[in-house]
C-alpha positions as CSV (number, residue, x, y, z in Angstrom):
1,X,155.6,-0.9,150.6
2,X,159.3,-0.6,149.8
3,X,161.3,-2.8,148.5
4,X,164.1,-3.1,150.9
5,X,166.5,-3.4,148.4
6,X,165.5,0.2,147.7
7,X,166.7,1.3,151.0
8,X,169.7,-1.0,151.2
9,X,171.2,0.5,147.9
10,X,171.5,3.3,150.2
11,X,174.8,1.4,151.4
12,X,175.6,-0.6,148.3
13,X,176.5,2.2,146.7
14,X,179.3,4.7,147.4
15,X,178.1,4.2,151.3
16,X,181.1,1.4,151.0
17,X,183.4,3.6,148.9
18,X,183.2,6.7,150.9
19,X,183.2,4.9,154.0
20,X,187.2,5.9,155.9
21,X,187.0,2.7,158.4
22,X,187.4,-1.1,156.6
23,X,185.6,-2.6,159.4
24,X,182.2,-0.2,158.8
25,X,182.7,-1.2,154.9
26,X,182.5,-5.0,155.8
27,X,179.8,-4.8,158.2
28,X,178.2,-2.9,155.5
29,X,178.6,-5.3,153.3
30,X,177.5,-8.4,155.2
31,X,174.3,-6.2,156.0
32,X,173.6,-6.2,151.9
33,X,174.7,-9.9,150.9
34,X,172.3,-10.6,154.1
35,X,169.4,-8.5,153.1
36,X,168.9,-7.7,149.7
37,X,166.8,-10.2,149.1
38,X,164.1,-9.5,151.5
39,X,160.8,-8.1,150.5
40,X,159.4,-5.6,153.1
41,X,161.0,-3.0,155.0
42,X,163.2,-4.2,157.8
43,X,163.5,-1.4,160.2
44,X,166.8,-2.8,162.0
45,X,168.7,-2.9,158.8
46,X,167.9,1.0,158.4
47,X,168.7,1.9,161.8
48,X,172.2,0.1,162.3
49,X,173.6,1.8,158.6
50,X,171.9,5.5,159.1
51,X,172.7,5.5,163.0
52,X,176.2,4.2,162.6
53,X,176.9,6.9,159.8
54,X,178.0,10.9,160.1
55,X,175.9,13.7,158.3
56,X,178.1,13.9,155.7
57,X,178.5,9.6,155.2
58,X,174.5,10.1,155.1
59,X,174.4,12.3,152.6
60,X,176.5,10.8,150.3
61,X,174.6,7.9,150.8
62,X,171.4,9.4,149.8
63,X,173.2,11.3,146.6
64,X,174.6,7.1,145.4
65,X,171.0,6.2,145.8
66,X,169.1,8.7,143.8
67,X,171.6,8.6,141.1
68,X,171.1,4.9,141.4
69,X,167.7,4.6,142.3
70,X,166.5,7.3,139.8
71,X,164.6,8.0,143.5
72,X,165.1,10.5,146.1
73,X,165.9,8.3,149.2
74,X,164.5,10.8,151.6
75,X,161.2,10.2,150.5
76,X,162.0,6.4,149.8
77,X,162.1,6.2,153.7
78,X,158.8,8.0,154.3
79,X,157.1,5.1,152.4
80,X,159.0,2.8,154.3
81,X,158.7,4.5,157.7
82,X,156.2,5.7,160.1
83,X,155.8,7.4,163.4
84,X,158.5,8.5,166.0
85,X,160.9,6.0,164.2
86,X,160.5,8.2,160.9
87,X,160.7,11.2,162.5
88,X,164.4,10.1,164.0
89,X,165.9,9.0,160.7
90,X,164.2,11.7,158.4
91,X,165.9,14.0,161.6
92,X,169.2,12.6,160.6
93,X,169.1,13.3,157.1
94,X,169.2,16.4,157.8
95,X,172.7,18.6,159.4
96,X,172.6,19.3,163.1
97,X,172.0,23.2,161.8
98,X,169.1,22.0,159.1
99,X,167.2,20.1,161.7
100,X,167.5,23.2,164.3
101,X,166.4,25.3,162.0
102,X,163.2,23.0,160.9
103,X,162.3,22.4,164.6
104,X,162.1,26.3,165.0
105,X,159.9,26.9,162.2
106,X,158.0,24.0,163.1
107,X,156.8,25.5,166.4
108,X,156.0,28.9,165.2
109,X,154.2,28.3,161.9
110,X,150.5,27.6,162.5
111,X,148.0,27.9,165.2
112,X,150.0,28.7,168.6
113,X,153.7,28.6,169.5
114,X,156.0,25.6,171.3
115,X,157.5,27.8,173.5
116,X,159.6,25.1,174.8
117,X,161.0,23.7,171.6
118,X,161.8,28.0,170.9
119,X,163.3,28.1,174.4
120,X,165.3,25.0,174.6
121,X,167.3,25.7,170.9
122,X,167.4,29.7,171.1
123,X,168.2,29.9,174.8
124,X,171.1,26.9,174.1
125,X,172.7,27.5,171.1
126,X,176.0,29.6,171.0
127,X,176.6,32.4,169.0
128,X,178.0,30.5,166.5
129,X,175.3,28.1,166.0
130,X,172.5,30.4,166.1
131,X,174.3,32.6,163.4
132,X,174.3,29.6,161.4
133,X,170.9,28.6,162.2
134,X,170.0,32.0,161.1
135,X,171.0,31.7,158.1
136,X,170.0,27.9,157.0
137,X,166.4,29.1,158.1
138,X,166.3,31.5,155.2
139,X,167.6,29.4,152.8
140,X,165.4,26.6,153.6
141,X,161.8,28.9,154.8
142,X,162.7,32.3,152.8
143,X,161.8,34.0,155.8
144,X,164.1,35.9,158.3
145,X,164.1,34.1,161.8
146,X,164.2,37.2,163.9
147,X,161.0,38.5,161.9
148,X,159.4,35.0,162.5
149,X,160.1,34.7,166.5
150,X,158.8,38.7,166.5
151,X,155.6,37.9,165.0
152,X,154.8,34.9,167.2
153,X,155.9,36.3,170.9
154,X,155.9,39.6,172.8
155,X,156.9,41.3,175.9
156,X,159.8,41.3,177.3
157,X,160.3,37.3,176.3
158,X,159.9,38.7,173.1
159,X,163.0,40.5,174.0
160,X,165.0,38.3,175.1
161,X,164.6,35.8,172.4
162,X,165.2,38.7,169.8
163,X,168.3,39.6,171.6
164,X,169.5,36.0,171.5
165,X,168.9,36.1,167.5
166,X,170.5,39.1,167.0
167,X,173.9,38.2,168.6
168,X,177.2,39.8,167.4
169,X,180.0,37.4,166.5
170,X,180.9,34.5,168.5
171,X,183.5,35.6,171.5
172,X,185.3,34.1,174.4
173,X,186.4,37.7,175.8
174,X,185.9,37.7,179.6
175,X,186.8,41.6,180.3
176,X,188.1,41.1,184.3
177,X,186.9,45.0,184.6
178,X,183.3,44.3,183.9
179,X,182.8,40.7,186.0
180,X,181.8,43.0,189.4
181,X,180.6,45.7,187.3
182,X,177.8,43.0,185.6
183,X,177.4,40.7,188.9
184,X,176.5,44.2,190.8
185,X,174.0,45.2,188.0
186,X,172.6,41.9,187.9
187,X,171.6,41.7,191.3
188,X,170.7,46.0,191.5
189,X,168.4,45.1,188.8
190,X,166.5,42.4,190.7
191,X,166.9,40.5,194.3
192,X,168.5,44.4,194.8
193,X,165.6,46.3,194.4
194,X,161.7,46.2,194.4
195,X,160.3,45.1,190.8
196,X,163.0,43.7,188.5
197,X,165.2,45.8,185.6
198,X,164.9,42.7,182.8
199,X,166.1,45.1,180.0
200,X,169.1,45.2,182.1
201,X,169.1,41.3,182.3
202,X,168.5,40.7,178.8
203,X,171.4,42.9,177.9
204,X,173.7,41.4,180.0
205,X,172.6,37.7,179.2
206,X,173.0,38.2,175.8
207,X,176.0,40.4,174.9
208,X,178.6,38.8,177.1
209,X,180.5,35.7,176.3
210,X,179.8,32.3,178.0
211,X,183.4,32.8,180.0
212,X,182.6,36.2,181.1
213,X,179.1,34.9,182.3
214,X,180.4,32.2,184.4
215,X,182.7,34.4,186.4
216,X,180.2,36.6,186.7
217,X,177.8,34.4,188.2
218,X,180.0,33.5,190.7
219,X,180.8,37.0,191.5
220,X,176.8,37.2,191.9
221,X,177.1,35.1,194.7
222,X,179.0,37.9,197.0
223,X,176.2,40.4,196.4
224,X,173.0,38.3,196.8
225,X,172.0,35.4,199.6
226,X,171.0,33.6,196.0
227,X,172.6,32.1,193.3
228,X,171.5,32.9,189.7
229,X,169.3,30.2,188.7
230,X,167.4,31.4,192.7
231,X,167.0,34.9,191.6
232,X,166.0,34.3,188.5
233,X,162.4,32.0,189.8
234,X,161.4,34.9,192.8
235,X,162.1,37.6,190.4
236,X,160.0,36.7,186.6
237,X,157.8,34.0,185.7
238,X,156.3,31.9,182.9
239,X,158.3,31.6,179.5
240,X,160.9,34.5,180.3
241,X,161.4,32.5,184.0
242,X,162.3,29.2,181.6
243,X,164.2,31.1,179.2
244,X,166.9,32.8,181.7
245,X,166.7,29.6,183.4
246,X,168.4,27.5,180.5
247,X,170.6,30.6,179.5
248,X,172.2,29.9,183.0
249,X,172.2,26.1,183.4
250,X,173.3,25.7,179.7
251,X,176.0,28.3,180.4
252,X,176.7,26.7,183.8
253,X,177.3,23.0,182.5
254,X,175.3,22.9,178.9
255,X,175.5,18.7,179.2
256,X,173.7,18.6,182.6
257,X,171.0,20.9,181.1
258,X,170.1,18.5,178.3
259,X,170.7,15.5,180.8
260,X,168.0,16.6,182.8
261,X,165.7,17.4,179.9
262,X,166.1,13.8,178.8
263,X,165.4,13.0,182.5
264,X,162.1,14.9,181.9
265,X,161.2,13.3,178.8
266,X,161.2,10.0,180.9
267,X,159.0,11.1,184.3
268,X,156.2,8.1,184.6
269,X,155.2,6.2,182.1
270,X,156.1,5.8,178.5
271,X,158.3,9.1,177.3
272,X,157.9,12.3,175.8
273,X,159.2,11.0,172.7
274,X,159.1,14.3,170.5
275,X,161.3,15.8,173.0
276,X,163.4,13.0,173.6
277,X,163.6,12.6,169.6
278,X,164.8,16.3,169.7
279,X,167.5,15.8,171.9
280,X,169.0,12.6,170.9
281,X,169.0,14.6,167.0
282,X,170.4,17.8,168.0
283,X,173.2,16.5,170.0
284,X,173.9,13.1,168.7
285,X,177.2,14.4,166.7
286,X,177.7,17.8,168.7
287,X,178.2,16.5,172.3
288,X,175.8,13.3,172.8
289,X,178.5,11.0,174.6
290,X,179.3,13.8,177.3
291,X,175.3,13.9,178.0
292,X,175.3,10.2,178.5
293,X,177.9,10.7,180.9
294,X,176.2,13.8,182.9
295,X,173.2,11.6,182.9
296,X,174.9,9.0,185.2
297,X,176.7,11.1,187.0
298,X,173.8,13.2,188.1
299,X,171.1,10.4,188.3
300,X,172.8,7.8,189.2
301,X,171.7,5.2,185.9
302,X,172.8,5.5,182.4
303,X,170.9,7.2,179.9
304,X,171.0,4.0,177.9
305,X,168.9,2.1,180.8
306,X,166.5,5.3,181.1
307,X,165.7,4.5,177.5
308,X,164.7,1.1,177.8
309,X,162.7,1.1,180.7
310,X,160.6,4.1,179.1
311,X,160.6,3.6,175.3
312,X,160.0,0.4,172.9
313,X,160.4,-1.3,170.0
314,X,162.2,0.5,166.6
315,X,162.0,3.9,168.4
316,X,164.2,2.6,171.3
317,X,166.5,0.9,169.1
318,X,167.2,3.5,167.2
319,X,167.6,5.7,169.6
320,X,169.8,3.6,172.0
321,X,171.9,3.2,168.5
322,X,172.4,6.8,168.7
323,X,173.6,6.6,172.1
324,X,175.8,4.2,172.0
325,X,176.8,1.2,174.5
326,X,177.1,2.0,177.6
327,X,180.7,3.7,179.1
């Protein structure tokens, strides 16, 4: 076991010096003079200073401790840690980009693929991010992504993922000559005809900006009796049916996409908590609080209440620490 004076030096140190905000530093404080003394690991002491702490803040943290600790703190807390708790704080030792690229490998490499853990960060990711993610997933795997998602998919959801990967460089053009032109050859390419052009799908989805696309779904709407999201479920199915399917709704309103996959991480009892854990990660310093607000708007309860009916002890505090109180 772990002292948790071990992990607490991950704040004694420049975790007070580096912190911006007095009141963080005191809290801080009164969380050492408090605790140092105690033999053990106590979780809640871990979860309010790593929660309430940026990336950055964390990493410095972690740097103070090894140099301190003659330790690395990352695997300190994988002594001191175990199960879904563990996987949420060693997830937030990591950057938003890091932990992206980690949850891609991690459901290609071995027996079978998680296409939904693929889907969800390829198909919701902007250009920017997935160049980024591109490139942190060769410095961290030595392997080229596209290579990877090749070997481990095919047909034309193959395709699509590949030509989500291989993005040009983030743009917010919406070219007003091309919105009928790409509605028109959306629908001619499916609802419009017998069998369905994806090629023509997959080019569209994935070379035009997120601006462009929403005017041209909306412009889809004058040639077909369906919207988008319609189409796409009569005309393709299985993983390419899911994948155009969160291209749209993340494009559409990307917070009410993830507020409904947390809804779906919570359906009967207990909670998906690997996909819930993803979520909560991923977002908690890219767009978390606008999530948590979609969630109540949409379901009609707060994320935060969602939690605690399906989740319990150290994993739902530290996730409801992610989250935040209540708005």
């Amino acid at each position: 076991r772990v002292l948790l004076r071990d992990v607490l030096l991950l704040m004694r140190l420049k975790g007070i010096s580096y912190c911006q905000n007095l009141h963080i530093c005191r809290k801080t404080a009164h969380y050492i003079v408090t605790s140092a003394d105690t033999v053990g690991v106590d979780e809640q002491t871990i979860i309010d200073v790593l929660t309430k702490r940026t990336y950055s803040q964390r990493r410095e943290i972690a740097f103070s401790y090894e140099r301190k600790a003659k330790k690395d703190m990352i695997t300190a807390l994988k002594g001191a840690l175990s199960g879904s708790l563990e996987s949420v704080i060693l997830g937030l030792m990591k950057s938003t980009t890091q932990y992206d690229a980690s949850e891609i490998r991690g459901s290609i490499k071995g027996l079978g693929t998680d296409e939904e853990t693929l889907i969800e960060i390829l198909c919701s990711r902007s250009n920017t991010e997935l160049l980024e993610i591109k490139q942190v997933y060769k410095e961290l795997f030595k392997k080229e992504l596209d290579k990877d998602v090749a070997g481990d998919t095919s047909g034309n959801f193959a395709k699509l993922l590949l030509a989500l990967a291989k993005r040009a460089e983030p743009s917010a053009v919406v070219d007003s000559e091309k919105i009928d032109q790409d509605a028109r050859a959306l629908y001619q390419a499916g609802i419009g005809v017998k069998g369905t052009d994806v090629p023509t799908w997959i080019s569209i989805m994935s070379e035009r900006s997120v601006p462009h696309l929403q005017k041209v779904f909306q412009r889809y709407k004058s040639y077909s009796p369906y919207d988008m999201q319609e189409s796409i479920i009569k005309e393709v199915k299985g993983d390419l049916q899911k994948s155009f399917l969160v291209i749209v709704q993340c494009i559409e309103n990307k917070q009410l996409y993830f507020a409904k996959r947390l809804n779906e991480a919570m359906k009967g009892k207990g909670a998906k908590e690997k996909l819930l854990t993803r979520i909560i990660v991923s977002r908690c310093e890219v767009d978390l609080k606008k999530v948590c607000s979609e969630y109540k708007a949409h379901f009609g309860e707060s994320l935060q209440k969602a939690i605690q009916e399906h989740t319990k002890g150290d994993y739902q505090k530290v996730i409801l620490s992610l989250c935040g109180p209540e708005e």
